[in-house]
Predicted model as a PDB file, atoms N, CA, C, CB and O in Angstrom, pLDDT in the B-factor column:
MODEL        1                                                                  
ATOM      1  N   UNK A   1     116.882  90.078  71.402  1.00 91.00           N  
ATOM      2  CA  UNK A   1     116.214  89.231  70.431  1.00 91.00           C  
ATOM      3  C   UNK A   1     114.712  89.213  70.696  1.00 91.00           C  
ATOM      4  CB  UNK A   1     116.787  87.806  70.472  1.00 91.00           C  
ATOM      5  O   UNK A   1     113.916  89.316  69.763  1.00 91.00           O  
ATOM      6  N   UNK A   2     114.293  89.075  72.058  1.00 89.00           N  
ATOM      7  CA  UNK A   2     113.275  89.191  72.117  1.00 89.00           C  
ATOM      8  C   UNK A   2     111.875  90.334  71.672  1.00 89.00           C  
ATOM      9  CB  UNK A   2     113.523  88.952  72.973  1.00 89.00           C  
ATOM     10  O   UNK A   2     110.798  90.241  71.083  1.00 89.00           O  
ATOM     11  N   UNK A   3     112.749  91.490  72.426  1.00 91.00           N  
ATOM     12  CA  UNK A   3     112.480  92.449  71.392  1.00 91.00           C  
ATOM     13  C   UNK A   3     112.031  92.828  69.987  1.00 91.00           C  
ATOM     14  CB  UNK A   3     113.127  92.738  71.372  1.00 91.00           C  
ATOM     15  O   UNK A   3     111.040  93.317  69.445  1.00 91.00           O  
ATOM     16  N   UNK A   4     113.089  92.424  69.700  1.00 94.00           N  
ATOM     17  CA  UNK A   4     113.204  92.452  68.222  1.00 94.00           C  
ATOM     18  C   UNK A   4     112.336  91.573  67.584  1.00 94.00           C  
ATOM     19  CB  UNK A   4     114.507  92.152  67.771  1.00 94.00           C  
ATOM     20  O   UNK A   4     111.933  91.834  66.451  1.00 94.00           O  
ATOM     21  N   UNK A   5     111.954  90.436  68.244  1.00 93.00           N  
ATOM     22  CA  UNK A   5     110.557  89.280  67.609  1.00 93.00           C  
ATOM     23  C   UNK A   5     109.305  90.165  68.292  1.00 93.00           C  
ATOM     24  CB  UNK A   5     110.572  87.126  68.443  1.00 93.00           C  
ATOM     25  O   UNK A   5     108.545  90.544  67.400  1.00 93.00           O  
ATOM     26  N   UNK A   6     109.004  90.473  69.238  1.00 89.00           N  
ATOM     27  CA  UNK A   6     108.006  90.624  70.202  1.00 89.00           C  
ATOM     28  C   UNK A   6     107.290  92.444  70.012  1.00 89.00           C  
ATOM     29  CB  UNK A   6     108.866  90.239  71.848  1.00 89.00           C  
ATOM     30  O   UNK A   6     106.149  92.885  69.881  1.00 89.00           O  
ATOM     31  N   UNK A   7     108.658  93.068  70.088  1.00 89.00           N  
ATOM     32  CA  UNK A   7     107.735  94.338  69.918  1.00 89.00           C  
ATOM     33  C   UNK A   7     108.101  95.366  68.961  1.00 89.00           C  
ATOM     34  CB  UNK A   7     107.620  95.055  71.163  1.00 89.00           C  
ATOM     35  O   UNK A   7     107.351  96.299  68.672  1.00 89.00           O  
ATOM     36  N   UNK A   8     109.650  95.133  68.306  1.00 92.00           N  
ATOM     37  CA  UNK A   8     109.255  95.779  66.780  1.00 92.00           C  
ATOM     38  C   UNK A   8     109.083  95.044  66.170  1.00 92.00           C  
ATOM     39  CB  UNK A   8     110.008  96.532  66.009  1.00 92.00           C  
ATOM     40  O   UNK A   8     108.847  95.414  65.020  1.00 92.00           O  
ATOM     41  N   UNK A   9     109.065  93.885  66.358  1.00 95.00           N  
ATOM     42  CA  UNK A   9     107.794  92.951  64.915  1.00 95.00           C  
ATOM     43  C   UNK A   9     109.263  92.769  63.977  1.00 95.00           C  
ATOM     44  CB  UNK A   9     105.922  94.448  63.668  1.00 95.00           C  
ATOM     45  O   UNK A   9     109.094  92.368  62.826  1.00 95.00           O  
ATOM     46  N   UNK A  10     110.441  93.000  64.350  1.00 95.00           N  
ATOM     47  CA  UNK A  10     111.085  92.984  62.880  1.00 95.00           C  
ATOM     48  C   UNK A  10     111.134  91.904  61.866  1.00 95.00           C  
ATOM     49  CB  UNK A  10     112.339  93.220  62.998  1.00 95.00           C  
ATOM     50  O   UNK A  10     110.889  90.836  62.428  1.00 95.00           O  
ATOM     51  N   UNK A  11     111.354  91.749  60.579  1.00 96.00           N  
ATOM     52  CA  UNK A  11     111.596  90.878  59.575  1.00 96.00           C  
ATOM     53  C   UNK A  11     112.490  90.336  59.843  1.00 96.00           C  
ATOM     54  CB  UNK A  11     111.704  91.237  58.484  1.00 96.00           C  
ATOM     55  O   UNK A  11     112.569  89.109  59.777  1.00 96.00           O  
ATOM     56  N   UNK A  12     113.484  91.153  60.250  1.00 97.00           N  
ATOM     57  CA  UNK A  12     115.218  90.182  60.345  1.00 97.00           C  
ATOM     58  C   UNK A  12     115.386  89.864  61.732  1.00 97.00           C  
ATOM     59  CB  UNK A  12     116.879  91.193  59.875  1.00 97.00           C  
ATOM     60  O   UNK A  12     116.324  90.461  62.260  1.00 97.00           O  
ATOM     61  N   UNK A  13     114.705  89.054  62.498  1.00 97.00           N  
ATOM     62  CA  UNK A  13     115.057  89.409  64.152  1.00 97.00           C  
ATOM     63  C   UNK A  13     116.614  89.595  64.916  1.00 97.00           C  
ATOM     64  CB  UNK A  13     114.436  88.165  64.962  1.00 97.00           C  
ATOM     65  O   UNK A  13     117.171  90.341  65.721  1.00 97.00           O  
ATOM     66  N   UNK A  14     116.947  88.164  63.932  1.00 97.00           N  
ATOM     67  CA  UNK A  14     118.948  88.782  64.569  1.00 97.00           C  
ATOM     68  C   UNK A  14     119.490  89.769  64.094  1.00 97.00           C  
ATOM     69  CB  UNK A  14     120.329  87.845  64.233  1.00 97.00           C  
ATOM     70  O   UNK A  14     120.347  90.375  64.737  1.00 97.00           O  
ATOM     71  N   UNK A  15     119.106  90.147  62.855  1.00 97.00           N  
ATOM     72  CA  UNK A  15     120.157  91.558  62.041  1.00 97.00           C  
ATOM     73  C   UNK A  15     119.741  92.672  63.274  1.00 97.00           C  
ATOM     74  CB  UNK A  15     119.437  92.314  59.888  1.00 97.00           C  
ATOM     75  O   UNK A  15     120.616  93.255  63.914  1.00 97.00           O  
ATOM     76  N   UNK A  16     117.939  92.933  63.568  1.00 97.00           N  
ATOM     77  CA  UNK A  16     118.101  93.771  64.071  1.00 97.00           C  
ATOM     78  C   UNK A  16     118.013  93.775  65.667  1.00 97.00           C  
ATOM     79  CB  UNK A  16     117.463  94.421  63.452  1.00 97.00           C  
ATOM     80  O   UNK A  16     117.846  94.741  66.411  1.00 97.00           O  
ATOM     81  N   UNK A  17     118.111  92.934  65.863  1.00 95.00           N  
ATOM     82  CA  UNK A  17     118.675  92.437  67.761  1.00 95.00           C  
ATOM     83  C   UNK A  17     119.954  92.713  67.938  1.00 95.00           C  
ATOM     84  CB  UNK A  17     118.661  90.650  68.281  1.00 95.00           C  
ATOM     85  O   UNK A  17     120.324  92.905  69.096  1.00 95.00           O  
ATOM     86  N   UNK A  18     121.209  92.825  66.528  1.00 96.00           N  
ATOM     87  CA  UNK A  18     122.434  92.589  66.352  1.00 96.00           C  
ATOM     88  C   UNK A  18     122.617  94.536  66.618  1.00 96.00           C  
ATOM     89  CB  UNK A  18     122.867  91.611  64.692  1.00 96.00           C  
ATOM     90  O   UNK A  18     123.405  95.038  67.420  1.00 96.00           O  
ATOM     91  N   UNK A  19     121.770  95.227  65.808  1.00 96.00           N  
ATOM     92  CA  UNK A  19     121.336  96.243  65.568  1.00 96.00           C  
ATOM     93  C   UNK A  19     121.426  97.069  66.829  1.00 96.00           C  
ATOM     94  CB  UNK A  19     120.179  96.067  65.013  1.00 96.00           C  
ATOM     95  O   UNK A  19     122.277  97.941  67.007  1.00 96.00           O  
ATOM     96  N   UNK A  20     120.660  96.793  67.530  1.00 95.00           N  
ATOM     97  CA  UNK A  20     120.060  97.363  68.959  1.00 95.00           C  
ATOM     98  C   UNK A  20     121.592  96.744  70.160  1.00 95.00           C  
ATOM     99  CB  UNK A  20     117.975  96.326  69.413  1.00 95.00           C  
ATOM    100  O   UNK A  20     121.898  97.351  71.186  1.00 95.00           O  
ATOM    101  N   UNK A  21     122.326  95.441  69.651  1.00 94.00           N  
ATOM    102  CA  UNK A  21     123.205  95.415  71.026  1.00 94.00           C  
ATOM    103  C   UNK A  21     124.393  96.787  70.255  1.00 94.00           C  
ATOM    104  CB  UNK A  21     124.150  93.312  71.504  1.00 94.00           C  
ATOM    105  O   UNK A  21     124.821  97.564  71.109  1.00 94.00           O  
ATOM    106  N   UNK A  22     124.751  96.990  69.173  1.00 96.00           N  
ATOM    107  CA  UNK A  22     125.743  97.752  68.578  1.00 96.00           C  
ATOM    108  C   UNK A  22     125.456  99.311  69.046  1.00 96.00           C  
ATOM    109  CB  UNK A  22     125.715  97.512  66.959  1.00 96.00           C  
ATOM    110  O   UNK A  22     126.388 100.109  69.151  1.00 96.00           O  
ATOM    111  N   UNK A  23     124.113  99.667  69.312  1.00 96.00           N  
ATOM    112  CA  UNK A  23     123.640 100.925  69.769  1.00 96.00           C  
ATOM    113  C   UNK A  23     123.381 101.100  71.471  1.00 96.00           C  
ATOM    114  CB  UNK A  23     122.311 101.146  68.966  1.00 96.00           C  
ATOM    115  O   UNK A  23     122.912 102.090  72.033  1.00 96.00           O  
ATOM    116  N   UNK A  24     123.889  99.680  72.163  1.00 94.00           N  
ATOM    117  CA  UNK A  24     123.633 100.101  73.335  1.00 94.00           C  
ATOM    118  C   UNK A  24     122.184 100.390  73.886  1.00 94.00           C  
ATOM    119  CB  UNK A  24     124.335 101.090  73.390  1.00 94.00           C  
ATOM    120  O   UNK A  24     121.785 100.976  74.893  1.00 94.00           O  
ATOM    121  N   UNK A  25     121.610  99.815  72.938  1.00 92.00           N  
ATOM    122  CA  UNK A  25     119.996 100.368  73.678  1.00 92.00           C  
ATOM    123  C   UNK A  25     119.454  99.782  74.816  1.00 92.00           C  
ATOM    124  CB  UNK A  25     118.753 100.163  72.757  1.00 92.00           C  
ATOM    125  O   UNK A  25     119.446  98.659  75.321  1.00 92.00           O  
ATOM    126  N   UNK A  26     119.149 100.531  74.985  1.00 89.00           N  
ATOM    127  CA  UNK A  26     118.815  99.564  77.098  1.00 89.00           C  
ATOM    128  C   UNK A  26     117.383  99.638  76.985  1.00 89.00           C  
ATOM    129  CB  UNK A  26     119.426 100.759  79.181  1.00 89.00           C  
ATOM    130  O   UNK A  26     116.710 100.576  76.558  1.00 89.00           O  
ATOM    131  N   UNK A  27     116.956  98.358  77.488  1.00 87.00           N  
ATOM    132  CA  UNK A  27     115.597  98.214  77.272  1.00 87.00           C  
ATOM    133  C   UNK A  27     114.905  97.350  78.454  1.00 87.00           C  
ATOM    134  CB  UNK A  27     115.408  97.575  75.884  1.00 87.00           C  
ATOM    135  O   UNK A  27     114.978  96.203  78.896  1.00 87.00           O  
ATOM    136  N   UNK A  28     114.228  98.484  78.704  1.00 82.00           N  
ATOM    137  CA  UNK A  28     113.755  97.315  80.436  1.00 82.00           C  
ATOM    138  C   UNK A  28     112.155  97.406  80.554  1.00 82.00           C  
ATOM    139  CB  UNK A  28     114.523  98.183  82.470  1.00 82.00           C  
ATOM    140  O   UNK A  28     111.525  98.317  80.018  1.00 82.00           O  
ATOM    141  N   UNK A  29     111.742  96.702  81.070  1.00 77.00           N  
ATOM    142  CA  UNK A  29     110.007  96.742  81.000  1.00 77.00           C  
ATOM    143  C   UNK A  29     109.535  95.637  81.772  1.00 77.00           C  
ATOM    144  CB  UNK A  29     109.305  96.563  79.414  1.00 77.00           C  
ATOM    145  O   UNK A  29     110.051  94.524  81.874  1.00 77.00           O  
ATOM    146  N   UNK A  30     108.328  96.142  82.387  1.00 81.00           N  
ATOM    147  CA  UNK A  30     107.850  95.416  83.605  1.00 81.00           C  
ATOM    148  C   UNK A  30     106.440  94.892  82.075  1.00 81.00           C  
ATOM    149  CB  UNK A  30     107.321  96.715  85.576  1.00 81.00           C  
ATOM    150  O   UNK A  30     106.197  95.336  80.953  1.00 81.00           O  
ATOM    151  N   UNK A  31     105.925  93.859  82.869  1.00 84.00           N  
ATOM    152  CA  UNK A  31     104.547  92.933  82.443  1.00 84.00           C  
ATOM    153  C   UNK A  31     103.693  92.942  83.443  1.00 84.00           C  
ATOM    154  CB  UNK A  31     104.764  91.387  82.128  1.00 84.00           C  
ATOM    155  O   UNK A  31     104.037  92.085  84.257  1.00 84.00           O  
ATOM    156  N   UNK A  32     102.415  93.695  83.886  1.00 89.00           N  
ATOM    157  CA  UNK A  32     101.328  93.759  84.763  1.00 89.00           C  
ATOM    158  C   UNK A  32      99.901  93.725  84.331  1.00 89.00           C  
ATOM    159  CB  UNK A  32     101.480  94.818  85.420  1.00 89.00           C  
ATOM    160  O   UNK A  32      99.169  94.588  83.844  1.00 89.00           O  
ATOM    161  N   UNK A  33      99.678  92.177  84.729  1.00 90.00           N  
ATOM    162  CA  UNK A  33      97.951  92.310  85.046  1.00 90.00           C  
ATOM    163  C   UNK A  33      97.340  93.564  85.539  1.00 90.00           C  
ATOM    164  CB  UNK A  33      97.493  91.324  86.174  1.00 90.00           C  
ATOM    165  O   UNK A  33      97.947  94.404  86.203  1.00 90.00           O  
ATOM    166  N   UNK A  34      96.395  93.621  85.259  1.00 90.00           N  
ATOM    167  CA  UNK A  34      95.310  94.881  85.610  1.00 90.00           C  
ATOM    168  C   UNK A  34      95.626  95.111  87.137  1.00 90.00           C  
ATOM    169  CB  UNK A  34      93.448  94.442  85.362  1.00 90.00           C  
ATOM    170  O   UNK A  34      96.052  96.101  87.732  1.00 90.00           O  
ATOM    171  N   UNK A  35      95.139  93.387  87.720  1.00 93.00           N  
ATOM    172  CA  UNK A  35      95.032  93.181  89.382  1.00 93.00           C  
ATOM    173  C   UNK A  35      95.823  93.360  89.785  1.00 93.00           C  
ATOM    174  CB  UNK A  35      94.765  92.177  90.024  1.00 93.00           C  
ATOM    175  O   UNK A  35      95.625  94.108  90.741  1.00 93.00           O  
ATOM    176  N   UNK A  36      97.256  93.009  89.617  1.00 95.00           N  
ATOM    177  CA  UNK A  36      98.382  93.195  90.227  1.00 95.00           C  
ATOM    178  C   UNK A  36      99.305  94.340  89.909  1.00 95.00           C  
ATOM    179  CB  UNK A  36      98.964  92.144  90.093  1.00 95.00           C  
ATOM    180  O   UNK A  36     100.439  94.565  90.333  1.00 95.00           O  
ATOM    181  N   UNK A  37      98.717  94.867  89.247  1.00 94.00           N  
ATOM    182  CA  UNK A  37      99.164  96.631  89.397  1.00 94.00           C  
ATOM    183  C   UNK A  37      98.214  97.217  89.877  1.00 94.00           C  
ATOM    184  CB  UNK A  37      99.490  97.525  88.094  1.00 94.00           C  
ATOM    185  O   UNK A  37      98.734  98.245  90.309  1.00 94.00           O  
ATOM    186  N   UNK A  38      97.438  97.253  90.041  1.00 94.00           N  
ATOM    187  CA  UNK A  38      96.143  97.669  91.502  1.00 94.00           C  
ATOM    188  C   UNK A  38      96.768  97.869  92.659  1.00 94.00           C  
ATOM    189  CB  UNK A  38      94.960  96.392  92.009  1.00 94.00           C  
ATOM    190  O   UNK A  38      97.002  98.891  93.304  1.00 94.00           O  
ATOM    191  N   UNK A  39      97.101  96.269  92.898  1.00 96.00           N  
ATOM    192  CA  UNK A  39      97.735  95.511  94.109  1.00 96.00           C  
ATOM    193  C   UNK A  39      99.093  96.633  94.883  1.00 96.00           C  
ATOM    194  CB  UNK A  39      98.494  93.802  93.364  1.00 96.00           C  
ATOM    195  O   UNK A  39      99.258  97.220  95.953  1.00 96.00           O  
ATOM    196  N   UNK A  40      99.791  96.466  93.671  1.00 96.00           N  
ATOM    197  CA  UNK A  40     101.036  97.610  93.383  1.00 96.00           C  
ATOM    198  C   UNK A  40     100.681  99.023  94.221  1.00 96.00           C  
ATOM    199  CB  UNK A  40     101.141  98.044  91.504  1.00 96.00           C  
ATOM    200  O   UNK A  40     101.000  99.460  95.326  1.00 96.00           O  
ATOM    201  N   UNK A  41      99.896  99.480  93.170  1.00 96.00           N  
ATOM    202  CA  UNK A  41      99.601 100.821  93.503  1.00 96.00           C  
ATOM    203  C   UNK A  41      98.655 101.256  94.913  1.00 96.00           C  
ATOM    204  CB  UNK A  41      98.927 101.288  92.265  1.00 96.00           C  
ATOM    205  O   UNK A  41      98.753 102.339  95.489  1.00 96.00           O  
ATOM    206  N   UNK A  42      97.650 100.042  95.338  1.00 96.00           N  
ATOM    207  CA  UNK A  42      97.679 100.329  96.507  1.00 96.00           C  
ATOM    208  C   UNK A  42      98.629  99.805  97.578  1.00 96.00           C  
ATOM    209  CB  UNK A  42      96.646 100.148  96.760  1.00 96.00           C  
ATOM    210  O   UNK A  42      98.829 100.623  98.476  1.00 96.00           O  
ATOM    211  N   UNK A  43      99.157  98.832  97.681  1.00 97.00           N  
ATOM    212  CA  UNK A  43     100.653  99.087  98.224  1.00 97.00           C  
ATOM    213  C   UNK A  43     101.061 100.408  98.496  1.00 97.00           C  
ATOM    214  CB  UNK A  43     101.660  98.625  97.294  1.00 97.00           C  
ATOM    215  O   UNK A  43     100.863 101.004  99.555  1.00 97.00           O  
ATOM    216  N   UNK A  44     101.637 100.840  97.501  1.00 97.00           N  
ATOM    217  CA  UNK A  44     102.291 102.257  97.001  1.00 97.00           C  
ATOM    218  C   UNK A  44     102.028 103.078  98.128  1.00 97.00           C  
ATOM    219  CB  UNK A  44     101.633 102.971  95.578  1.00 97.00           C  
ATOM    220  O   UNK A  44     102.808 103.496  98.984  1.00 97.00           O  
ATOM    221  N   UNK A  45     100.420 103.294  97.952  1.00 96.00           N  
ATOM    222  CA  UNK A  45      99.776 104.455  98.279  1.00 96.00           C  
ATOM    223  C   UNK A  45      98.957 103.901 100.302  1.00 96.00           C  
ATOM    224  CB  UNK A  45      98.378 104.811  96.608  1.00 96.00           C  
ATOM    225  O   UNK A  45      98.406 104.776 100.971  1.00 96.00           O  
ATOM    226  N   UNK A  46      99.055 102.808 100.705  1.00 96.00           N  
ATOM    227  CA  UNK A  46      98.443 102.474 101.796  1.00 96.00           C  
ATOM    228  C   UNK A  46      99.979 102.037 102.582  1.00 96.00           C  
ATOM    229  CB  UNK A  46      97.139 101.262 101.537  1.00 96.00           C  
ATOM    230  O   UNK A  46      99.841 102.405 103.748  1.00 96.00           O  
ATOM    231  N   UNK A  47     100.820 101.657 102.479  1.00 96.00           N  
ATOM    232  CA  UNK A  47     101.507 100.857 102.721  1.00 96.00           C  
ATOM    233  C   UNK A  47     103.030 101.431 103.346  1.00 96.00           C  
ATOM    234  CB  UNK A  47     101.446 100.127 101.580  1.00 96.00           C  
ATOM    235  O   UNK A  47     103.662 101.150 104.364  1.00 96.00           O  
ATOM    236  N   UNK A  48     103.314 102.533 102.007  1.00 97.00           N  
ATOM    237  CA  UNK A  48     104.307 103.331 101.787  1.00 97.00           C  
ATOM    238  C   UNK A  48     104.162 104.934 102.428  1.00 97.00           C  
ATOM    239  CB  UNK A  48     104.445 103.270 100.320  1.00 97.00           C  
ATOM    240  O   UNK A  48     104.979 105.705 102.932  1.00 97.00           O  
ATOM    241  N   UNK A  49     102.731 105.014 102.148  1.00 96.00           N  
ATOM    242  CA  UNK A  49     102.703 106.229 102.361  1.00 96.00           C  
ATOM    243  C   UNK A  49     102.387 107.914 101.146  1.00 96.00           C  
ATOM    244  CB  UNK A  49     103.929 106.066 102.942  1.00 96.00           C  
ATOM    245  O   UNK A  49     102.240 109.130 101.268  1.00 96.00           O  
ATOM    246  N   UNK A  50     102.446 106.619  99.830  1.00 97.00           N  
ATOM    247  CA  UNK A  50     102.359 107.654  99.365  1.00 97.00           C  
ATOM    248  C   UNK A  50     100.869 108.367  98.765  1.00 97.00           C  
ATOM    249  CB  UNK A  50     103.283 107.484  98.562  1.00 97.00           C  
ATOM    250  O   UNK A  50      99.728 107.923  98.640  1.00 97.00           O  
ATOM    251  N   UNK A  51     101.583 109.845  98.436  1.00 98.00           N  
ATOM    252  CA  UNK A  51      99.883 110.663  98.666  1.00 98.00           C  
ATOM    253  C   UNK A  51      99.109 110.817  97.229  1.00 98.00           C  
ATOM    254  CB  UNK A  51     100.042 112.571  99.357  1.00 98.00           C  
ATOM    255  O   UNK A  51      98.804 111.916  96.765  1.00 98.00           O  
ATOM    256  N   UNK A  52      98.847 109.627  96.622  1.00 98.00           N  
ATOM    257  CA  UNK A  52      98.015 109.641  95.308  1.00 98.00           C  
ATOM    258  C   UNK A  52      96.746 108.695  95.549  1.00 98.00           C  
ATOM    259  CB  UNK A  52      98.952 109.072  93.961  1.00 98.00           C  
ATOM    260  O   UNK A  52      96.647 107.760  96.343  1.00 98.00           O  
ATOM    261  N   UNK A  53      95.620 109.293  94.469  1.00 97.00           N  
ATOM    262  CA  UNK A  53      94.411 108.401  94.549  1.00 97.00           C  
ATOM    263  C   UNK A  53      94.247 108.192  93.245  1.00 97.00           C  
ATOM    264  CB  UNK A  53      93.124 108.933  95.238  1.00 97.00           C  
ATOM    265  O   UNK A  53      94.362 108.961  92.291  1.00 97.00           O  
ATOM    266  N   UNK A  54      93.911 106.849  93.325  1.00 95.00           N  
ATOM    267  CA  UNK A  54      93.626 106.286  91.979  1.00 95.00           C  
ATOM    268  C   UNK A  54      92.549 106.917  91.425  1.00 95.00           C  
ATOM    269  CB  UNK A  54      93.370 104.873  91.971  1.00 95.00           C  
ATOM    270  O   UNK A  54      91.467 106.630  91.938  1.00 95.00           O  
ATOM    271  N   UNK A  55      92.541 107.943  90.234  1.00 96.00           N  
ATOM    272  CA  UNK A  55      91.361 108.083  89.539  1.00 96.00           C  
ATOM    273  C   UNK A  55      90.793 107.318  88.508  1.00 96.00           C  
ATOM    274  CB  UNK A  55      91.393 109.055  89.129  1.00 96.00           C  
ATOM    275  O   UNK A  55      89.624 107.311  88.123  1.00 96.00           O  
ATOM    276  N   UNK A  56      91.836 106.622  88.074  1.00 94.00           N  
ATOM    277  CA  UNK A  56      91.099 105.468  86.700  1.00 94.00           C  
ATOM    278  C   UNK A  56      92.093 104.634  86.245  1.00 94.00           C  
ATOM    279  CB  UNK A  56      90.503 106.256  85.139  1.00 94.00           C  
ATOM    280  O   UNK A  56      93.271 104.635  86.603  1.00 94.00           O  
ATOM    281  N   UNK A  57      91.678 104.082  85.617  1.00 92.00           N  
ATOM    282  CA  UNK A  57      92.218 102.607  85.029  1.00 92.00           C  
ATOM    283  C   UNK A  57      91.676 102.125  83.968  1.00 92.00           C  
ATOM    284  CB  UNK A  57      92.071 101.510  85.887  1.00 92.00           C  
ATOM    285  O   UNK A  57      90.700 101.375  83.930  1.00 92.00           O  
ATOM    286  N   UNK A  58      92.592 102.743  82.641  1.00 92.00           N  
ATOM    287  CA  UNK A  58      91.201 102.488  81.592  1.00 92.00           C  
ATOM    288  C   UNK A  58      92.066 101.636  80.817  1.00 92.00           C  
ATOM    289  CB  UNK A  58      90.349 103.962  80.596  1.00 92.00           C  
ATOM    290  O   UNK A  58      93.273 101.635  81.060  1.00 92.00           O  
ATOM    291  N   UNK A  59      91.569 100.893  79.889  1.00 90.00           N  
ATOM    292  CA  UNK A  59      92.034  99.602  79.210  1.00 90.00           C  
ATOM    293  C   UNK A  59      92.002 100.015  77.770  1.00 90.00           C  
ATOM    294  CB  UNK A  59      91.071  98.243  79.514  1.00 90.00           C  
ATOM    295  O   UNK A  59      91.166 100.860  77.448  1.00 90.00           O  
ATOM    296  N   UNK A  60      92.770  99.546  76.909  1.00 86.00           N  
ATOM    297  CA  UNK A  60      92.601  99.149  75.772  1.00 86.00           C  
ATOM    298  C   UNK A  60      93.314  97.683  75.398  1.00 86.00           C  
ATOM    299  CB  UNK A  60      93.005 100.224  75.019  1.00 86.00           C  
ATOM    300  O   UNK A  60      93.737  96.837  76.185  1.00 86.00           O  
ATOM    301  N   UNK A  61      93.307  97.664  73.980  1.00 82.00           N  
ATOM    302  CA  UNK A  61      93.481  96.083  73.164  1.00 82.00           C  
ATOM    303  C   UNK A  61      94.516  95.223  74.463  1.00 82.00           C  
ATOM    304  CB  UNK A  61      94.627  96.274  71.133  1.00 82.00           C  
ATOM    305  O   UNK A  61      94.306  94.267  75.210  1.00 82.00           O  
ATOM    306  N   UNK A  62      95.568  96.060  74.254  1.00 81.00           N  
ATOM    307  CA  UNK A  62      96.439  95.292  74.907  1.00 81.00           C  
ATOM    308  C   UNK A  62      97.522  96.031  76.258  1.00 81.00           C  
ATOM    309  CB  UNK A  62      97.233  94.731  73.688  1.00 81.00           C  
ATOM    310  O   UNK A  62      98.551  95.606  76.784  1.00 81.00           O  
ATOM    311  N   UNK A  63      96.852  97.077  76.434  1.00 88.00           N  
ATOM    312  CA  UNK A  63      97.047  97.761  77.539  1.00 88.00           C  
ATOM    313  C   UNK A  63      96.485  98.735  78.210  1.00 88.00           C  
ATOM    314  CB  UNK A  63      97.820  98.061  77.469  1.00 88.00           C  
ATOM    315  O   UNK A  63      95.510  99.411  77.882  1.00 88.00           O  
ATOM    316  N   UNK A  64      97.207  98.800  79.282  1.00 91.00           N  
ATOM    317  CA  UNK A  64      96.179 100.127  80.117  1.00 91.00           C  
ATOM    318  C   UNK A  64      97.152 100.756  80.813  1.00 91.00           C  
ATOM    319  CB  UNK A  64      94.838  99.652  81.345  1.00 91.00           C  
ATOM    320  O   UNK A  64      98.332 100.475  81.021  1.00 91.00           O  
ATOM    321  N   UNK A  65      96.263 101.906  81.227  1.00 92.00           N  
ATOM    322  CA  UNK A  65      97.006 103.138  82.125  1.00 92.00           C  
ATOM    323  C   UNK A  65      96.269 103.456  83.179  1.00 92.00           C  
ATOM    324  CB  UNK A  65      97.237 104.508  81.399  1.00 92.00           C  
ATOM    325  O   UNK A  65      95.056 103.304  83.322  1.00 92.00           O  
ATOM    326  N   UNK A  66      97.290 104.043  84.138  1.00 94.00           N  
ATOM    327  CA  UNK A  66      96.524 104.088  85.439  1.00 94.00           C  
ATOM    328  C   UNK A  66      96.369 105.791  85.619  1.00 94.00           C  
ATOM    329  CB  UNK A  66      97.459 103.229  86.837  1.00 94.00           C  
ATOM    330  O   UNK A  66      97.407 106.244  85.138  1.00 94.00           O  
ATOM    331  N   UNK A  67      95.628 106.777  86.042  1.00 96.00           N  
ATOM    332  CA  UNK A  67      95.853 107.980  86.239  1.00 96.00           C  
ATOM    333  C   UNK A  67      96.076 108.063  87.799  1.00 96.00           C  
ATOM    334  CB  UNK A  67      94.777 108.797  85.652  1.00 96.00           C  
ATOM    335  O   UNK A  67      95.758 107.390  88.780  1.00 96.00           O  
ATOM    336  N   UNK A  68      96.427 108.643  87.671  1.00 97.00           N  
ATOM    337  CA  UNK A  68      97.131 108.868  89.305  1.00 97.00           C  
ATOM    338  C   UNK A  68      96.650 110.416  90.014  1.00 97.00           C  
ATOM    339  CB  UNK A  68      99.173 108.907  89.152  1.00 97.00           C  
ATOM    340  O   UNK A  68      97.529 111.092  89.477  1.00 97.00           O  
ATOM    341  N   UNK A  69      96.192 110.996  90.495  1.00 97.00           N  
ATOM    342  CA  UNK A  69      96.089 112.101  91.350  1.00 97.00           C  
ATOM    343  C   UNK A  69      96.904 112.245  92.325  1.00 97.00           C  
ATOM    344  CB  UNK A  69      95.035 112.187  91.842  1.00 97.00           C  
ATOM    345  O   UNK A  69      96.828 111.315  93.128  1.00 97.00           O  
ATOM    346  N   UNK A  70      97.888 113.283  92.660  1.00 97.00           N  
ATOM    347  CA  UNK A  70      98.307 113.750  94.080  1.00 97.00           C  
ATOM    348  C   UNK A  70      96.839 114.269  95.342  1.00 97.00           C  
ATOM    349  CB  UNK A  70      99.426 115.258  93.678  1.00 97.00           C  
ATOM    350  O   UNK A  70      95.786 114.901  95.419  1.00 97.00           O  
ATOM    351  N   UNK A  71      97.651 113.560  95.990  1.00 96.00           N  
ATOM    352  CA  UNK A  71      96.652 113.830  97.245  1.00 96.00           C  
ATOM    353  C   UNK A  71      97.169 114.983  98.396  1.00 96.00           C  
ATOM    354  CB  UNK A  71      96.468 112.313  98.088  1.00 96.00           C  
ATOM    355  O   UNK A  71      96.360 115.600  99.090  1.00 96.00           O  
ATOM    356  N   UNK A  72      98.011 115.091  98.448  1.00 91.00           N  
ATOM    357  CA  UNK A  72      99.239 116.047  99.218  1.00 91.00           C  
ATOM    358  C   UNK A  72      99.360 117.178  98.509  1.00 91.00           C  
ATOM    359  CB  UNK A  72     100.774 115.418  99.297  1.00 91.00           C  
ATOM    360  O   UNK A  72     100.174 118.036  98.850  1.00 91.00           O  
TER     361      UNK A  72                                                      
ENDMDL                                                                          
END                                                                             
């Protein structure tokens, strides 16, 4: 349901929430501040061990992406 209000915007939210449980659609998704996917990723990469360097972090309206480089 949430879905269905939140990110396809639908008109009918239960028809098509009703829609999506009949198809089995699996739908999973994380929510991250800028900072705390930083936080994350150096974790990741100081912590864990793993061999990437952050090259950027660029933003738009309502999201962003991180580029990642292998370092290894």
């Amino acid at each position: 349901r949430e879905w269905s209000l939140l990110v396809d915007e639908a008109a009918d939210v239960e028809a098509h929430a009703a829609k999506l449980m009949r198809e089995d659609c699996s739908i999973h998704f994380h929510v991250w501040t800028p900072d705390a996917f930083m936080e994350l990723l150096e974790h990741a990469r100081d912590e864990l061990g793993m061999p990437f360097a952050i090259a950027e972090l660029a933003f738009n309206q309502h999201e962003f992406i991180a580029v990642l480089t292998r370092t290894e």
